[in-house]
C-alpha positions as CSV (number, residue, x, y, z in Angstrom):
1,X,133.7,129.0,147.0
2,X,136.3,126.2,145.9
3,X,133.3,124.0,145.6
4,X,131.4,126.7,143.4
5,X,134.6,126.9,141.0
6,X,134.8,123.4,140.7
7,X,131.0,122.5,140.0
8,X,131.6,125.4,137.2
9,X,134.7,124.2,135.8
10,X,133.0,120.8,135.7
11,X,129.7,122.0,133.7
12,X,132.3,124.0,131.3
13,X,133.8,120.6,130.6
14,X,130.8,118.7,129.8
15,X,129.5,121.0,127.7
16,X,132.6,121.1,125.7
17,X,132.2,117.4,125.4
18,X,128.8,117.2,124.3
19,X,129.5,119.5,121.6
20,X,132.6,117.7,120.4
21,X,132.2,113.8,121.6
22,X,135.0,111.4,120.8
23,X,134.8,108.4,119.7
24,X,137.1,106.9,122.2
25,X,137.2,103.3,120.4
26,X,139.0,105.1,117.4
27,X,141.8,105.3,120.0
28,X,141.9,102.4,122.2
29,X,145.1,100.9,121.2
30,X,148.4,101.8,121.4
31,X,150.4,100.3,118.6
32,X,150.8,102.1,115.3
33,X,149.4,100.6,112.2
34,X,153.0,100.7,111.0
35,X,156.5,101.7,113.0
36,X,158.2,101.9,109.6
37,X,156.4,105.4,108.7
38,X,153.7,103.6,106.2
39,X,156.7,102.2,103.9
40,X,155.5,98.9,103.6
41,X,151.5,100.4,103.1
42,X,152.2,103.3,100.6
43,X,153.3,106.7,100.1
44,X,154.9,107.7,103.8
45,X,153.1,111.6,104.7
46,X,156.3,113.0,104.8
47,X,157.6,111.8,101.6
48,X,154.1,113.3,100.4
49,X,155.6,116.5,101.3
50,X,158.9,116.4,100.8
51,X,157.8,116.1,97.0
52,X,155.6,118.6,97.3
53,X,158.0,121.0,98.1
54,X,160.8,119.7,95.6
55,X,158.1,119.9,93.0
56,X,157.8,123.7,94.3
57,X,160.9,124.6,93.9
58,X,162.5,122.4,91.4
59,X,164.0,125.5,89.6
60,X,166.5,126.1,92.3
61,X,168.0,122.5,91.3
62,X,170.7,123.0,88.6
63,X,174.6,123.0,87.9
64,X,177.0,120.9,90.3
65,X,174.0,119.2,92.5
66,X,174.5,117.5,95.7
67,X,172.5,114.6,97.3
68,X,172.7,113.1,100.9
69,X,173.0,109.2,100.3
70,X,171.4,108.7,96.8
71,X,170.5,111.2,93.8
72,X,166.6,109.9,94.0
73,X,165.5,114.1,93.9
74,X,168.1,115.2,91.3
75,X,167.3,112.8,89.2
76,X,163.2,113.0,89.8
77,X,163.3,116.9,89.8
78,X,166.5,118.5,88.1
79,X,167.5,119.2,84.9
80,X,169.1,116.5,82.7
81,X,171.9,118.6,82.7
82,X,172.4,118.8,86.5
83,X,175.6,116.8,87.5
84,X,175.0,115.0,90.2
85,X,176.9,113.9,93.4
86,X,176.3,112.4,96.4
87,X,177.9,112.6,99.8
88,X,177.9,110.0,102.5
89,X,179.5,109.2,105.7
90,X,181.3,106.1,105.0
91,X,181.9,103.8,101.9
92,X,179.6,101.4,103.3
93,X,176.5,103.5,102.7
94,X,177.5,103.8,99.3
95,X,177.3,100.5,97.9
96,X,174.9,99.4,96.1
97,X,175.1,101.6,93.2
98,X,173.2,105.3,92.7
99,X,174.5,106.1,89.4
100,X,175.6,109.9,90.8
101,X,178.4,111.4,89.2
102,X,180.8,111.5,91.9
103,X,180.3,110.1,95.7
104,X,181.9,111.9,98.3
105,X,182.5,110.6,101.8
106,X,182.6,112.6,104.1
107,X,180.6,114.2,107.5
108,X,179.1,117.4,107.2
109,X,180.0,118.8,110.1
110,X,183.7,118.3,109.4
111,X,184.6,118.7,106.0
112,X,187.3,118.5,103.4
113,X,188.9,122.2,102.9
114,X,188.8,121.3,99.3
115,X,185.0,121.0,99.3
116,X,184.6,124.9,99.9
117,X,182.3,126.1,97.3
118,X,182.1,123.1,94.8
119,X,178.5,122.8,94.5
120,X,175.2,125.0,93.0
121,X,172.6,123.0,94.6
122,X,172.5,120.7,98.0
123,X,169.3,119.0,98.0
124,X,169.1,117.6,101.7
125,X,165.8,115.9,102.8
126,X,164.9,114.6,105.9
127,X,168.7,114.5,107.4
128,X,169.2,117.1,109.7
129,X,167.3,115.7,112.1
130,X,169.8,112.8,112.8
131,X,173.0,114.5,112.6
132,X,173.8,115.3,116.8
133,X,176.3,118.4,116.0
134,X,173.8,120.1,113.4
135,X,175.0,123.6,114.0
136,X,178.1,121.8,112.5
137,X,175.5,120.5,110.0
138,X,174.9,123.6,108.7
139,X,177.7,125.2,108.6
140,X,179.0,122.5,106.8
141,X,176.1,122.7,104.2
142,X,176.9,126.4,103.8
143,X,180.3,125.6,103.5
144,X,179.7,123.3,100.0
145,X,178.2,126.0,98.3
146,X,179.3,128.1,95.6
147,X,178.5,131.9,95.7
148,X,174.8,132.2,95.1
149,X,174.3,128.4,95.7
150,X,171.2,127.1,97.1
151,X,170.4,125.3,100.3
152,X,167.2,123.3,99.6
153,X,165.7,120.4,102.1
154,X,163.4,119.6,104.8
155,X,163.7,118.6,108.0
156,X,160.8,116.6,110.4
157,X,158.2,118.2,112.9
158,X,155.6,115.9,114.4
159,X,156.7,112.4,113.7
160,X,157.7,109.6,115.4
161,X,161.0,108.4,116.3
162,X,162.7,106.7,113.0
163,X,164.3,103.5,114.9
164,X,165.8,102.5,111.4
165,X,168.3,105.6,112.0
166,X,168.3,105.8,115.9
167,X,169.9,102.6,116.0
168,X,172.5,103.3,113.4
169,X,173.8,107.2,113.6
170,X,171.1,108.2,116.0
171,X,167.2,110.4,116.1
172,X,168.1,113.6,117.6
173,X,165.9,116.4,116.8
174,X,162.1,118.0,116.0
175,X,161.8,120.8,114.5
176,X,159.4,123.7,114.5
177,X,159.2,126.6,111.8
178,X,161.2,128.9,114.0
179,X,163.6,126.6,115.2
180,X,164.6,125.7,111.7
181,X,164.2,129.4,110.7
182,X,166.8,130.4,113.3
183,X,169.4,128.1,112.9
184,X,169.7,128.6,109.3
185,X,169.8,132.2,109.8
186,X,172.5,132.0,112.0
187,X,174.7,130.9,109.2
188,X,172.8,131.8,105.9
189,X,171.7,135.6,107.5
190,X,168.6,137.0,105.8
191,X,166.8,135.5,102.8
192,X,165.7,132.0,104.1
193,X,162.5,130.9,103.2
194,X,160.7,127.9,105.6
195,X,157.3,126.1,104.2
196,X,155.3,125.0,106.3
197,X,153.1,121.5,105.7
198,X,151.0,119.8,107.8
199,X,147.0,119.0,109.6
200,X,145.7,117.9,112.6
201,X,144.6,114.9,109.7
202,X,148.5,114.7,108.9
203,X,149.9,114.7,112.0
204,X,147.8,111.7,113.5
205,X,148.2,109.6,110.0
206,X,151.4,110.1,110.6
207,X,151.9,109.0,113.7
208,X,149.6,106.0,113.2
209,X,151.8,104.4,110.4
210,X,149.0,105.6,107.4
211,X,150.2,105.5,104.2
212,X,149.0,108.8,101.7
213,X,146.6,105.8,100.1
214,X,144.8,104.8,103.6
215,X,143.4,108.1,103.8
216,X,140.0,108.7,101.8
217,X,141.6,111.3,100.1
218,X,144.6,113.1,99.8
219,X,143.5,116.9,99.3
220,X,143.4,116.2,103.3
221,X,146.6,116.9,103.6
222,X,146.8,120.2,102.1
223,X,145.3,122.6,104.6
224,X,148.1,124.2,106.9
225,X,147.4,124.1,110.2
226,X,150.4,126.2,112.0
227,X,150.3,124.3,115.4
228,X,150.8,120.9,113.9
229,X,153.7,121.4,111.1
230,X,154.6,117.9,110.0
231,X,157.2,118.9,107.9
232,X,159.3,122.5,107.1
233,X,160.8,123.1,103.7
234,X,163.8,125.2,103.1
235,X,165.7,127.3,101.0
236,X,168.9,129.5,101.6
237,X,171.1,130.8,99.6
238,X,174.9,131.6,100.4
239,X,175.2,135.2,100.0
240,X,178.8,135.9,101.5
């Protein structure tokens, strides 16, 4: 009977071959074409995204605005009449220049008392995912906002490790929709809205190193599939 089963199981898996072969040469290597996310080739996937979902939501960016590490987003999608800020964990990120309004230094997950409620807008992209304490994170975030504010960001999925930021504060996390889902709800409570982006396509360019320009085009990347979310966007609001 075992033999039976097994002769079976076998002729179900050759048939599933045959009518999906792989090209196995497509895969015989193992080193990316970039480790750097596709920086050096292009437009990183993610950052495809990430504007993507800015772009979306792009309203939600106004008043007293708030950047992690540089005012790139306030300045590409809010209003000329956003202030904008910045907050980083020490002076040394800082140099450099960013032309924000003010820079604040300081951790999010243990803030200044006399940072409660300053801000309209935290735009925060792509940084949750490196902060080890990000219940603290969040809370923190929260905590910045003024009644009404907006929480707006995105955090990573399927990617690979970012050794740029492992070897400096540290790579801690991937997130799926509902992860990200729950842990904002714990401290925004109902109302938070999570985006969903990301392929198959998207998942493996990513992980390869493509740039958005390797791929022959980019309307590849805009079928969601569910079960291989690149990257979630956000939005939360503080309420209370």
């Amino acid at each position: 009977m075992d033999r039976v089963k097994a002769a079976a199981k076998s002729l179900v898996w050759s048939l599933a071959r045959r009518a999906k072969p792989v090209a196995f040469a497509d895969l015989n290597h193992v080193e990316p074409v970039s480790r750097g996310l596709g920086w050096e080739r292009g437009m990183p996937i993610d950052r495809y995204y990430i504007q993507s979902f800015l772009a979306e939501h792009a309203n939600k960016i106004v008043g007293d605005a708030l950047e992690v590490g540089e005012i790139k987003y306030l300045k590409q999608f809010g209003s000329l009449a956003t202030r904008r800020s910045i907050i980083v964990p020490t002076l040394d990120a800082a140099r450099g220049g960013s032309r924000a309004d003010e820079i604040i230094v300081s951790d999010l997950t243990c803030l200044s008392p006399e940072l409660e409620g300053r801000f309209d807008t935290f735009v925060c992209t792509h940084t949750l995912n490196f902060i080890s304490d990000v219940d603290g994170a969040v809370r923190g975030a929260r905590s910045l906002l003024k009644l009404g504010g907006a929480f707006l960001g995105t955090v990573a999925g399927i990617t690979q490790i970012s050794r740029y930021d492992a070897e400096r504060w540290g790579d801690y996390w991937r997130f799926a929709p509902q992860g990200i889902a729950s842990l904002l709800g714990r401290h925004f409570g109902d109302g938070v809205e999570v985006v969903e982006y990301g392929n198959l396509t998207a998942a493996l360019a990513l992980l390869q190193g493509f740039a958005v320009e390797d791929l022959p085009s980019a309307n590849l990347l805009a079928p969601v599939d569910p079960d291989y979310p690149v990257v979630m966007g956000f939005l939360a609001h503080r309420l209370t």
